[in-house]
SENUDO-429060 format. One record per residue (C-alpha): residue number from 0; residue in three letters; x, y, z. Coordinates in Angstrom, 3 decimals. Layout:
BEGIN
<node NUM, ALA, <X, Y, Z>>
...
This chain:
BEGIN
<node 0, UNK, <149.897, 67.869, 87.610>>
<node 1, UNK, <152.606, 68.183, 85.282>>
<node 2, UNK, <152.529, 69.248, 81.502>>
<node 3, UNK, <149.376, 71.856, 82.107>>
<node 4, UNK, <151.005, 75.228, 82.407>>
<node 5, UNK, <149.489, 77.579, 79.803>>
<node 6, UNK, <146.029, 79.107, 78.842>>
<node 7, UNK, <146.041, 76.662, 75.981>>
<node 8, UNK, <146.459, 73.474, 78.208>>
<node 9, UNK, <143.702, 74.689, 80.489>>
<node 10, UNK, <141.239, 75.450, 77.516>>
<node 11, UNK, <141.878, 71.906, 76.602>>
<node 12, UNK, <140.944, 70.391, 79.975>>
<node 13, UNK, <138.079, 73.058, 80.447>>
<node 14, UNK, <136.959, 71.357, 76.627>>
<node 15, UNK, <137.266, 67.899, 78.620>>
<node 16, UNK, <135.787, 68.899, 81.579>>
<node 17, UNK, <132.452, 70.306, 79.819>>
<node 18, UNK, <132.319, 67.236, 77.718>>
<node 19, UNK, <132.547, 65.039, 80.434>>
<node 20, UNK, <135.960, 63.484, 78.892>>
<node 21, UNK, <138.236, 64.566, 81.454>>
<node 22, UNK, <139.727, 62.492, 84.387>>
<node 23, UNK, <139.318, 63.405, 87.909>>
<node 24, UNK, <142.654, 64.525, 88.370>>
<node 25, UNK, <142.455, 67.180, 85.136>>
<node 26, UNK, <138.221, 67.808, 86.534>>
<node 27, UNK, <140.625, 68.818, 89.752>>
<node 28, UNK, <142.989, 71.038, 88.663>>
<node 29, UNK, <140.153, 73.229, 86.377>>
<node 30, UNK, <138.325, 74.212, 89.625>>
<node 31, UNK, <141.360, 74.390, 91.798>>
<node 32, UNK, <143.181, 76.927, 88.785>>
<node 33, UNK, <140.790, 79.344, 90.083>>
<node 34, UNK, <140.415, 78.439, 93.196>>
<node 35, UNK, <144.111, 79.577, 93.310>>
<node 36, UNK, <143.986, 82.281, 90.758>>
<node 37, UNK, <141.272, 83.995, 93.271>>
<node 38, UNK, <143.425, 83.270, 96.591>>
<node 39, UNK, <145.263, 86.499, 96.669>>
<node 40, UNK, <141.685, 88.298, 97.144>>
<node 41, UNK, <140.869, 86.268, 100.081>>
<node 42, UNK, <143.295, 87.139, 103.336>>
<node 43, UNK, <143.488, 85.262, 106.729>>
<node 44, UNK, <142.630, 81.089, 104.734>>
<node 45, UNK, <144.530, 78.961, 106.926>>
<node 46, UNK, <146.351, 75.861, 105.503>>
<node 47, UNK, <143.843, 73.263, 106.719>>
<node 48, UNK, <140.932, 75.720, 104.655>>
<node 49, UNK, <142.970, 74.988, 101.618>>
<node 50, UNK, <143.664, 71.737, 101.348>>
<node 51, UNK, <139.822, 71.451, 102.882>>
<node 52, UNK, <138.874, 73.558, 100.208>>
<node 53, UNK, <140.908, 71.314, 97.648>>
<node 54, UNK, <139.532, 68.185, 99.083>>
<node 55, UNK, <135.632, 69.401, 98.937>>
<node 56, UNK, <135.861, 71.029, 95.016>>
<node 57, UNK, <137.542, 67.430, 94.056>>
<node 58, UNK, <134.972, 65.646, 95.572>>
<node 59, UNK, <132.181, 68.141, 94.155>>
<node 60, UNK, <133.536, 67.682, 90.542>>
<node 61, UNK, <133.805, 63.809, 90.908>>
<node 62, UNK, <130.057, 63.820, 91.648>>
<node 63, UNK, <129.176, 66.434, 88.615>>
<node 64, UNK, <131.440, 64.186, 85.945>>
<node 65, UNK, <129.108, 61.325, 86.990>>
<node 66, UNK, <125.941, 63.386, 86.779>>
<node 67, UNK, <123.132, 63.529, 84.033>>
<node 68, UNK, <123.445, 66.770, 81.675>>
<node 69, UNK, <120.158, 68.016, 83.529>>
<node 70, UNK, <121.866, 66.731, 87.251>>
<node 71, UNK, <124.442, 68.855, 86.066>>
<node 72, UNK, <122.903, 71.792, 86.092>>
<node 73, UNK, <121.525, 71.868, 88.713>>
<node 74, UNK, <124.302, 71.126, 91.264>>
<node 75, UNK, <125.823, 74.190, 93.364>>
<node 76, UNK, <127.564, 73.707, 96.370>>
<node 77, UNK, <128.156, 76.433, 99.124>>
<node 78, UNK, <130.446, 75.173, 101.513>>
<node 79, UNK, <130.712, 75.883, 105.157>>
<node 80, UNK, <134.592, 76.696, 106.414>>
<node 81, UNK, <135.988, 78.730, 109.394>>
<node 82, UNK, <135.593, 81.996, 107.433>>
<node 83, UNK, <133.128, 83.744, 105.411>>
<node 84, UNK, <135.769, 84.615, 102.706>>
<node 85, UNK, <136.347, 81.073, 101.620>>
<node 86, UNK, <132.786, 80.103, 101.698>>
<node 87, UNK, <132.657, 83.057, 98.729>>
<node 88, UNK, <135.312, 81.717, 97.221>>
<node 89, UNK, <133.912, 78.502, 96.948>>
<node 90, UNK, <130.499, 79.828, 95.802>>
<node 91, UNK, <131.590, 82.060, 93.474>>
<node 92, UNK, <134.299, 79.397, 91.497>>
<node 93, UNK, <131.579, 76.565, 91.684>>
<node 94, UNK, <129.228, 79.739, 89.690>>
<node 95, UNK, <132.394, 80.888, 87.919>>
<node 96, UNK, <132.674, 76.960, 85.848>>
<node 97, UNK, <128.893, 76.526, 85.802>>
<node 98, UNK, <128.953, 79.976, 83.634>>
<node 99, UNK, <132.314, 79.098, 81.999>>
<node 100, UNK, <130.875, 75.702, 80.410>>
<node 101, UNK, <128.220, 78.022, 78.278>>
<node 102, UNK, <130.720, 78.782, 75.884>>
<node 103, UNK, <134.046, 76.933, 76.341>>
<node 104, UNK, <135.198, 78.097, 73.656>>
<node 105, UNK, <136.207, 81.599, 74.942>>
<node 106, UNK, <139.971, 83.045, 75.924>>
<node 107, UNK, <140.153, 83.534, 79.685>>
<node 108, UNK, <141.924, 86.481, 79.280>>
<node 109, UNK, <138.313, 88.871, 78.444>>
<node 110, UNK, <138.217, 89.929, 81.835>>
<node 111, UNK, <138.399, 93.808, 82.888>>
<node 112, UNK, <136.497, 94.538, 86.007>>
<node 113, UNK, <137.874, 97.701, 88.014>>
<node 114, UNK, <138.916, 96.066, 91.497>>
<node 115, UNK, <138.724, 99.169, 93.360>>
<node 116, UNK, <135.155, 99.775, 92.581>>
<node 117, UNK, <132.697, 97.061, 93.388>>
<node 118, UNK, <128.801, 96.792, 94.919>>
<node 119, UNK, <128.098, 94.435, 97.869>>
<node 120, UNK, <124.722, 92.082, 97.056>>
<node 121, UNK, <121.735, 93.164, 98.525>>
<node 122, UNK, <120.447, 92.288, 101.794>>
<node 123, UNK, <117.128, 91.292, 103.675>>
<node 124, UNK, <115.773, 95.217, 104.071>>
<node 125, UNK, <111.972, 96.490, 103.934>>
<node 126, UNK, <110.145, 99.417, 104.900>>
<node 127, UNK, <107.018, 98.699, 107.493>>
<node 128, UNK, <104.311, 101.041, 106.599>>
<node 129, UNK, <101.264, 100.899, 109.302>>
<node 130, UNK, <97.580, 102.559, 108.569>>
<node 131, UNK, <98.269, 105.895, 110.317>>
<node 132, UNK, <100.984, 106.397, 107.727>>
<node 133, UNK, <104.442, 105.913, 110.138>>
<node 134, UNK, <106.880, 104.019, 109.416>>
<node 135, UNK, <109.128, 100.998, 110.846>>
<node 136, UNK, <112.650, 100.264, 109.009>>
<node 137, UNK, <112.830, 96.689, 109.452>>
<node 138, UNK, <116.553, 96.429, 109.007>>
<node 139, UNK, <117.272, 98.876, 111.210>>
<node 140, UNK, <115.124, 97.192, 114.055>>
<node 141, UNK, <115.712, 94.505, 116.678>>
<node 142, UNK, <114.444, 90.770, 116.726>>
<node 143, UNK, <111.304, 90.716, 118.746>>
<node 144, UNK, <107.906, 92.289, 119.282>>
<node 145, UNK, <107.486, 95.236, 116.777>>
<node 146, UNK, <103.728, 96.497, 117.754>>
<node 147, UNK, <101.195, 95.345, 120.023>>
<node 148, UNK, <97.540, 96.026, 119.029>>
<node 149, UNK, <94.614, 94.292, 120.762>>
<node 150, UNK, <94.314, 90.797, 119.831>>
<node 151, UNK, <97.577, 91.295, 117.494>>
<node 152, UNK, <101.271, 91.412, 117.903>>
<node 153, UNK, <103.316, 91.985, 114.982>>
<node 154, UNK, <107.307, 90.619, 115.025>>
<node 155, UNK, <110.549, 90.408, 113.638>>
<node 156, UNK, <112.202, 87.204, 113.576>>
<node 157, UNK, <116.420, 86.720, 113.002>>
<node 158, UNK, <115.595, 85.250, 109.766>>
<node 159, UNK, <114.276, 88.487, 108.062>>
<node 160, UNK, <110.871, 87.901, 108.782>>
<node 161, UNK, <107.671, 90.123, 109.295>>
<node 162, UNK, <105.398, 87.908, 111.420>>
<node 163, UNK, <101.631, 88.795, 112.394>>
<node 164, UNK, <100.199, 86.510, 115.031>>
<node 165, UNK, <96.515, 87.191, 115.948>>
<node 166, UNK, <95.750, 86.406, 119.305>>
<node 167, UNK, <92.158, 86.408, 119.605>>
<node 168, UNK, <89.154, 87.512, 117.579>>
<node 169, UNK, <89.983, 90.402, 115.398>>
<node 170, UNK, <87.860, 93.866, 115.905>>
<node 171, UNK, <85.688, 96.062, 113.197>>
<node 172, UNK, <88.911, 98.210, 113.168>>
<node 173, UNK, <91.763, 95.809, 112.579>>
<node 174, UNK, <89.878, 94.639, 109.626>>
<node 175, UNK, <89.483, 97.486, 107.431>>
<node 176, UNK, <93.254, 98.387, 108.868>>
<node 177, UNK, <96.237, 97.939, 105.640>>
<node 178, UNK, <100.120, 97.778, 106.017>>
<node 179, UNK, <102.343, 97.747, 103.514>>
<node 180, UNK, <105.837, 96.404, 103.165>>
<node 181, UNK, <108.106, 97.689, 100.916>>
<node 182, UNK, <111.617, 96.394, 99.341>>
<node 183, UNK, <114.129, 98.878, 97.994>>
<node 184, UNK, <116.839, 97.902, 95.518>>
<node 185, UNK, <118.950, 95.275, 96.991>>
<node 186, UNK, <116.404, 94.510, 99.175>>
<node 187, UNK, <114.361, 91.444, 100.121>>
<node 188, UNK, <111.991, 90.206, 103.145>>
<node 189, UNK, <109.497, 87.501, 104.122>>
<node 190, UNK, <106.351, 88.316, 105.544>>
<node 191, UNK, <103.828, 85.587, 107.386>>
<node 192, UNK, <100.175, 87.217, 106.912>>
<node 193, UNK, <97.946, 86.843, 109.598>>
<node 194, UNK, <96.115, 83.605, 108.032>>
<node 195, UNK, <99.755, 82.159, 107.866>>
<node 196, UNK, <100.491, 82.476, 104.336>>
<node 197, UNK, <104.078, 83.260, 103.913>>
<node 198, UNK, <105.454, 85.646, 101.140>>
<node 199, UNK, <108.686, 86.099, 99.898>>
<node 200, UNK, <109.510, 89.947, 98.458>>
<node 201, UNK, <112.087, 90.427, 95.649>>
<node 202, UNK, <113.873, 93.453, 95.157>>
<node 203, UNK, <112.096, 96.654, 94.400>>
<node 204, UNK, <108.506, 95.347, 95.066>>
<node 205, UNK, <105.308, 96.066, 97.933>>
<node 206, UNK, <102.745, 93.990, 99.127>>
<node 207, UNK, <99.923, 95.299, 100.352>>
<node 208, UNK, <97.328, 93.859, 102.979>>
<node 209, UNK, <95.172, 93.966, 105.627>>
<node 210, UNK, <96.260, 93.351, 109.167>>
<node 211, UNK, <94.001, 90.727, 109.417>>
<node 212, UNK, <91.690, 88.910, 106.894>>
<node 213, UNK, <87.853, 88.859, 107.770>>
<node 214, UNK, <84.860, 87.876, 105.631>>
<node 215, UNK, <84.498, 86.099, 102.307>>
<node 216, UNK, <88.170, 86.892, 100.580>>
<node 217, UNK, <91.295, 87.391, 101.435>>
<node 218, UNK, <93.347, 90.262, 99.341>>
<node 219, UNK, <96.443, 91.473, 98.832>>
<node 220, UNK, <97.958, 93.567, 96.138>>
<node 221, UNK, <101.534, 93.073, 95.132>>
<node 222, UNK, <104.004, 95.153, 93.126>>
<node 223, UNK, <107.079, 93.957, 91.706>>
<node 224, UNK, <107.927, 90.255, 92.511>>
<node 225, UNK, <106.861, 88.090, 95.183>>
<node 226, UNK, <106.490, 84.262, 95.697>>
<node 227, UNK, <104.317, 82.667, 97.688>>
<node 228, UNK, <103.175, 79.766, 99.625>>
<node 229, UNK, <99.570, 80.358, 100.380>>
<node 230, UNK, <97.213, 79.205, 103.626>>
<node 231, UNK, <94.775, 76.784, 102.660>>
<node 232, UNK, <90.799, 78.027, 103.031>>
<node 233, UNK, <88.479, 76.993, 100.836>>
<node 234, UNK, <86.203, 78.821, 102.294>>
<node 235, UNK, <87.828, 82.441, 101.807>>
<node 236, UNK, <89.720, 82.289, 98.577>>
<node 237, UNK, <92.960, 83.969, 98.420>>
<node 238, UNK, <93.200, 87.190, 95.741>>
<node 239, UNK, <97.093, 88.159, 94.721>>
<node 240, UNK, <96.350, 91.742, 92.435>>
<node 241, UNK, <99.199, 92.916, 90.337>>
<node 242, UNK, <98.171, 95.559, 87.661>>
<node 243, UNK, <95.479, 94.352, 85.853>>
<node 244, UNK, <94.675, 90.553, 87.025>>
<node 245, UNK, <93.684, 88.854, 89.782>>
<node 246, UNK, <95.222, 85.271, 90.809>>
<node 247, UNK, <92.454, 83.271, 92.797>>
<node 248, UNK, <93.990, 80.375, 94.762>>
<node 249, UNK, <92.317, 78.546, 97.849>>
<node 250, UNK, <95.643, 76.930, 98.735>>
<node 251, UNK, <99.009, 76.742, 96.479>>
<node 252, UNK, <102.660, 77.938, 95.698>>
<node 253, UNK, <102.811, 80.301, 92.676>>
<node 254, UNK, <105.262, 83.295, 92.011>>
<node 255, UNK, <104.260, 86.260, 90.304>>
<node 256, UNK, <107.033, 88.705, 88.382>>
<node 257, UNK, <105.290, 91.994, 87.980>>
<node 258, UNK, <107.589, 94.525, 87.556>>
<node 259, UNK, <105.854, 97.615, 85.475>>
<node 260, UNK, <109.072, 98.197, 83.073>>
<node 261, UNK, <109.255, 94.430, 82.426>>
<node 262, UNK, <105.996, 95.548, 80.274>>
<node 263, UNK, <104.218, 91.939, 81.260>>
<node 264, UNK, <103.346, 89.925, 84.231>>
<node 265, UNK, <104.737, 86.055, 84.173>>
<node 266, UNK, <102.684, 84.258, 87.226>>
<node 267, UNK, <104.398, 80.422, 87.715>>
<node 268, UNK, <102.523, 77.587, 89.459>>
<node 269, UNK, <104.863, 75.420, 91.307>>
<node 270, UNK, <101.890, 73.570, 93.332>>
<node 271, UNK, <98.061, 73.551, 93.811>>
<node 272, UNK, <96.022, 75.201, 91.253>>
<node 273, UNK, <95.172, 79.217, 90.532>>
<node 274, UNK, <92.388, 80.769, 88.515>>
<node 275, UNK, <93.831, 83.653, 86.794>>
<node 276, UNK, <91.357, 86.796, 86.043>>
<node 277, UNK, <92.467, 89.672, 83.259>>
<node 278, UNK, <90.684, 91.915, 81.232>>
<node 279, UNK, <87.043, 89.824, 81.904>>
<node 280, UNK, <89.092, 86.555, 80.539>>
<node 281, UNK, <90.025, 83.335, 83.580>>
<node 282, UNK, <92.454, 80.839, 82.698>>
<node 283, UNK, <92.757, 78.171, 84.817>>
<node 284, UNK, <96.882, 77.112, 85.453>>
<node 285, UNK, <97.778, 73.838, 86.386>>
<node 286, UNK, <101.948, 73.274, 88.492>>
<node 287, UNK, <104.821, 73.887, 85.640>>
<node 288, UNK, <102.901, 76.414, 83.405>>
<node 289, UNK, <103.017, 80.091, 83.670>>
<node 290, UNK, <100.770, 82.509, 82.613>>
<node 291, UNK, <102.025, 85.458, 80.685>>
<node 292, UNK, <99.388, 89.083, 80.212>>
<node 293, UNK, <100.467, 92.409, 78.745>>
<node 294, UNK, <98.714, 95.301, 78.291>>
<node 295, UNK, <98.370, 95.013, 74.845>>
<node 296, UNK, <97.237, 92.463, 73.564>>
<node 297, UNK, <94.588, 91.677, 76.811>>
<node 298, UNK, <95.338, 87.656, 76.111>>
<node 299, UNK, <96.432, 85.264, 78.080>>
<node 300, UNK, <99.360, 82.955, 77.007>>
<node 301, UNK, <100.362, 79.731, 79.227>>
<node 302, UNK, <103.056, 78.597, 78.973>>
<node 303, UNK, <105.462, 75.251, 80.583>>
<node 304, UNK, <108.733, 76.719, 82.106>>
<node 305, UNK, <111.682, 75.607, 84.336>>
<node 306, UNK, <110.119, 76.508, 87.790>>
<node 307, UNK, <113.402, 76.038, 89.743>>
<node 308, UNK, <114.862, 79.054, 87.217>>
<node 309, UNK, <111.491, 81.651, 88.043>>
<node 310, UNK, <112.136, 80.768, 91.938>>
<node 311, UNK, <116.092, 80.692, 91.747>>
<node 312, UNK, <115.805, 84.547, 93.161>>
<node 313, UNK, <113.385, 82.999, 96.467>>
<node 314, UNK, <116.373, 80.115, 96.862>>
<node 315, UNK, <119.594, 82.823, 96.833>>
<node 316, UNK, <120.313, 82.418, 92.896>>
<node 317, UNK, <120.526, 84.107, 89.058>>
<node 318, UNK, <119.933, 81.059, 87.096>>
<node 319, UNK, <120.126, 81.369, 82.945>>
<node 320, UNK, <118.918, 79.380, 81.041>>
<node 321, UNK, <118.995, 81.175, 77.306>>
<node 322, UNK, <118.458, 84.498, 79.114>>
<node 323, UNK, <119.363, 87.700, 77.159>>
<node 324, UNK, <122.042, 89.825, 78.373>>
<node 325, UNK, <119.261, 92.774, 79.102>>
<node 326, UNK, <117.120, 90.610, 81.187>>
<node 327, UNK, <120.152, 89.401, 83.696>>
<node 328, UNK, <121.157, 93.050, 83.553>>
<node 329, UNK, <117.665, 94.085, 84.753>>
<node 330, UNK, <117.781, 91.159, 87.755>>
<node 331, UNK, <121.595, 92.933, 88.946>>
<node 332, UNK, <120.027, 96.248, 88.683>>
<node 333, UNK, <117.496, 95.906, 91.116>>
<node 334, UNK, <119.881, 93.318, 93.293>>
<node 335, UNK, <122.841, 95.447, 93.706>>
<node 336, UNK, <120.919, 98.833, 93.447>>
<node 337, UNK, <122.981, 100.254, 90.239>>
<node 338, UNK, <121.752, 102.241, 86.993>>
<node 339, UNK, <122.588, 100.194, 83.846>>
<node 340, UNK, <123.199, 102.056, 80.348>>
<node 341, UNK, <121.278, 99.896, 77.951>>
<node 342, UNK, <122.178, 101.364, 74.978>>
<node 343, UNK, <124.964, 99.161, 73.709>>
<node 344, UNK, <124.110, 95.648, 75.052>>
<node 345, UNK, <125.134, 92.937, 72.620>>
<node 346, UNK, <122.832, 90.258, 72.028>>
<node 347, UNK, <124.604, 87.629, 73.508>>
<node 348, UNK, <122.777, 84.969, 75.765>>
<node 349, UNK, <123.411, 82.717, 79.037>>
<node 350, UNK, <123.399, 79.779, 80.540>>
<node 351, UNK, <124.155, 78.849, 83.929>>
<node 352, UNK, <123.872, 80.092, 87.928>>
<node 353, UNK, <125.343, 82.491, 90.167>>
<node 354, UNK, <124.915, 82.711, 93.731>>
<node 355, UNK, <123.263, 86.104, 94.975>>
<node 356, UNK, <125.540, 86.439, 98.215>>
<node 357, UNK, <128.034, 87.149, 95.198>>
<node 358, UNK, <130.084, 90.813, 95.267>>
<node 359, UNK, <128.731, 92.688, 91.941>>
<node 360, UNK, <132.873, 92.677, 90.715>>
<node 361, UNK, <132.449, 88.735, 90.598>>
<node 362, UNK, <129.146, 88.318, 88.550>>
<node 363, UNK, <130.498, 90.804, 86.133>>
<node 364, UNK, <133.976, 88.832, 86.005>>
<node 365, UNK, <131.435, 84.911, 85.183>>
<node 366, UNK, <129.440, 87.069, 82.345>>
<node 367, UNK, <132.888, 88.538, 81.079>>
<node 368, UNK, <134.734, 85.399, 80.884>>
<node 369, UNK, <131.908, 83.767, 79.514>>
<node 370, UNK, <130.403, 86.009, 76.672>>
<node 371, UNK, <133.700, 88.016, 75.380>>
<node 372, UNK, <132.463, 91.445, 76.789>>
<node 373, UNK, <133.929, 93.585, 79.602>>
<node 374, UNK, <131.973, 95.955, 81.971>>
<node 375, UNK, <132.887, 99.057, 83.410>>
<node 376, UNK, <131.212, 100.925, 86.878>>
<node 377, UNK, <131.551, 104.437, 87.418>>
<node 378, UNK, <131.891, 105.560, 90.920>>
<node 379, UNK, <127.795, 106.806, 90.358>>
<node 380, UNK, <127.179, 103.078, 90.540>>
<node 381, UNK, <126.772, 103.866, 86.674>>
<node 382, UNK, <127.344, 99.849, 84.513>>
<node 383, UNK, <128.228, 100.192, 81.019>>
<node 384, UNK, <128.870, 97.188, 79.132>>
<node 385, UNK, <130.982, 97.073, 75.955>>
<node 386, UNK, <131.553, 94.279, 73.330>>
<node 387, UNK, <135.193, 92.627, 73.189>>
């Protein structure tokens, strides 16, 4: 395309582009600018990748200039090619203009990331912890049978799974019997519970259970963040305890964020129906609402959220939608595993997604671009963050 050759002509068509105004051809070139700005940092992309690659992010744009505002929003695409590096590539561009149309407005010169140091994304890792007190490393592990107990085998599946199967009827023993799996940062696992209730564990979070369920209830206690999708049984209600409440469900999909230095637990219905128990008050939540309690006051507040931004993290995202610059901070903490300094953060907000599978260096380089600040890591995986 001819005539479009300086940072001025691109801020134009980026202006365009977020507007919807702009052709396909100029929708084009805006993804493929850094598409090819980015190329040097990917080695060994064959010809046919590119001009796949070109083909595919035209395409992908064509669709997005046709979309609602909401449609918008919600469209990422992760392509498949011959080699890992282009699928980031792709990823991290399509994340790059979803960020980028948050402020349009701002030079695309702001950006000041150190190269040479950088922090891989986390990874599906968890700690096993069995009654006796040993310990399995899941990661560390191969796929198959981890423990066989009478009438129970426990597994790992290729997905990053923690399965229990029962076999037959459970004994006096197994019942009264608790594991625990744990998440470091950067870590994340799925476990199936013996009734078949499958939970997803965020970063930095433990869920606690029995190794089978037996009698009225079935209870688990979770720290940290965890989504999940549970068994129905109306006949043995299910009990999720973080901190101070109880979430009663028979059969449902709910997430629960309950990290202690958040200072409140958010608990999101997505499907079903949950009773909600704190401080000798129940609030009943019905699919889109979410239930926010804090230690002081003991109330309950309900309110309706975007459920596809609390599960993003369960799907492979960070989606923003108005989110402060601390709180995405304090999701990349406990992703990539790194100590933030807090004490200057502007209060600047965001809008927009970024895929998880993301290298720390190419988050940092979407908020830059997008919010006029610049970052800086330390080699003690130390972030500070500075205005512009």
């Amino acid at each position: 395309m001819s005539g479009y050759n300086s940072y001025k002509d691109i801020q134009k068509m980026i202006e365009k582009y977020v507007a919807g105004t702009a052709t396909a051809e100029e929708a084009a070139f805006v993804e493929s600018y850094y598409a090819y700005q980015d190329r040097n940092e990917v080695p060994d992309i064959s010809a046919d990748e590119k001009e796949a690659l070109r083909k595919e992010t035209f395409e992908n744009i064509s669709n997005q200039l046709n979309a609602t505002p909401q449609t918008k929003k919600r469209i990422i695409n992760i392509y498949r090619y011959a080699t890992a590096a282009a699928v980031l590539l792709v990823a991290t561009t399509t994340a790059y203009l979803f960020l980028h149309r948050a402020s349009p407005s701002n030079k695309l010169e702001n950006v000041s990331v150190k190269k040479p140091l950088d922090v891989m994304p986390g990874s599906n890792k968890a700690i096993l912890t069995l009654a006796d007190g040993s310990t399995m490393i899941l990661d560390d592990k191969a796929d198959g049978n981890l423990k066989e107990l009478p009438g129970l085998i426990i597994t790992k599946t290729h997905k990053g799974e923690l399965v229990y199967k029962v076999l037959s009827k459970q004994s006096s023993e197994q019942v009264t019997t608790i594991n625990t799996v744990t998440t470091p940062k950067g870590g994340q696992y799925q476990v199936v519970l013996p009734d078949g209730t499958r939970v997803w564990l965020n970063a930095a979070s433990r869920l606690t259970y029995p190794q089978v369920f037996a009698g009225k209830t079935r209870e688990v206690k979770l720290e940290g963040e965890g989504y999940f999708e549970v068994s129905k049984n109306k006949a043995m209600p299910f009990h999720v305890f973080t901190g101070n409440q109880d979430v009663e469900v028979t059969g449902t999909h709910f997430n629960i964020n309950g990290y202690m230095d958040d200072g409140s637990i958010n608990t999101t219905l997505l499907e079903g129906g949950i009773t909600l128990h704190h401080h000798g008050r129940s609030q009943k939540i019905i699919p889109g609402k979410q239930a926010n309690v804090s230690t002081n006051p003991f109330a309950i507040k309900v309110q309706t959220v975007d459920t596809e931004e609390v599960v993003a993290w369960k799907n492979g995202l960070f989606e923003f939608n108005n989110a402060s610059l601390r709180q995405i901070m304090s999701q990349l903490e406990r992703w990539y595993d790194i100590k933030v300094d807090y004490s200057s953060l502007p209060a600047k907000r965001y809008n927009g997604m970024v895929p998880r599978s993301a290298n720390l260096s190419r988050v940092l380089k979407m908020l830059e671009v997008t919010g006029n600040i610049k970052f800086e890591i330390q080699n003690n995986r130390q972030l500070s963050v500075m205005a512009e």
